[in-house]
C-alpha positions, 0 to 999 in steps of 0.5 A: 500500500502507497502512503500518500503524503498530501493533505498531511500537515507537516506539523502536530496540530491539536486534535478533538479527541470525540473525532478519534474515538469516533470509530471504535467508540474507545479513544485507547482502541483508537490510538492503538490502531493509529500507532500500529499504523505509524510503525507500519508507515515508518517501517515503509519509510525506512524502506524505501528510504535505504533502497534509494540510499544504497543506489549510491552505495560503492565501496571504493567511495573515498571520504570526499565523495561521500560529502559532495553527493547532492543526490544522497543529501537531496533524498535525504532531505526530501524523507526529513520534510515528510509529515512523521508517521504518526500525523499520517496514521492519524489522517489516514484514520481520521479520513477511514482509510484504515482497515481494522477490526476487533475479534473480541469486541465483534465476539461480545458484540455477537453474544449480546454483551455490550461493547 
């Protein structure tokens, strides 16, 4: 799955906390699920990010080279400016583009106990 980083604030702003708890009627269930997704996100980030690095990987590289590569440090910056993985979890939740469920919840839900 893509991430998509547009429409993501590049800052933390603040949150209603009714907006979040919205969807699994738990504000702590809802936090766990956006947390997940933020390690989610910044495993993938980390990923793509040594995949570009390692283009330039060379081992006969001298010391001077390694400062004076624009490209490495222009991808570098580039991953520094993205929105952290935690305001993008959390538009993504907010917006419901996360799939999650609850086995155990749907369980007491199915044996007429109460949420």
């Amino acid at each position: 799955m893509a991430i998509n980083y547009q429409n993501v604030p590049n800052t933390t702003i603040p949150r209603d906390f009714r907006k979040l708890e919205k969807e699994t009627a738990n504000l702590y269930e809802s936090i766990a699920i956006i947390s997940k997704r933020a390690n989610q996100i910044g495993a993938q980030m980390k990923e793509e990010l040594h995949a570009k690095l390692n283009e330039f990987n060379n081992d006969s590289d001298t010391l001077e080279e390694v400062f004076e590569n624009r490209e490495q440090i222009e991808i570098s910056m580039f991953y520094e400016r993205l929105p952290k993985p935690t305001l993008i979890a959390t538009e993504e939740f907010l917006n419901e583009k996360i799939y999650h469920k609850n086995p155990e919840k749907e369980k007491r839900i199915a044996e007429g106990g109460t949420i």
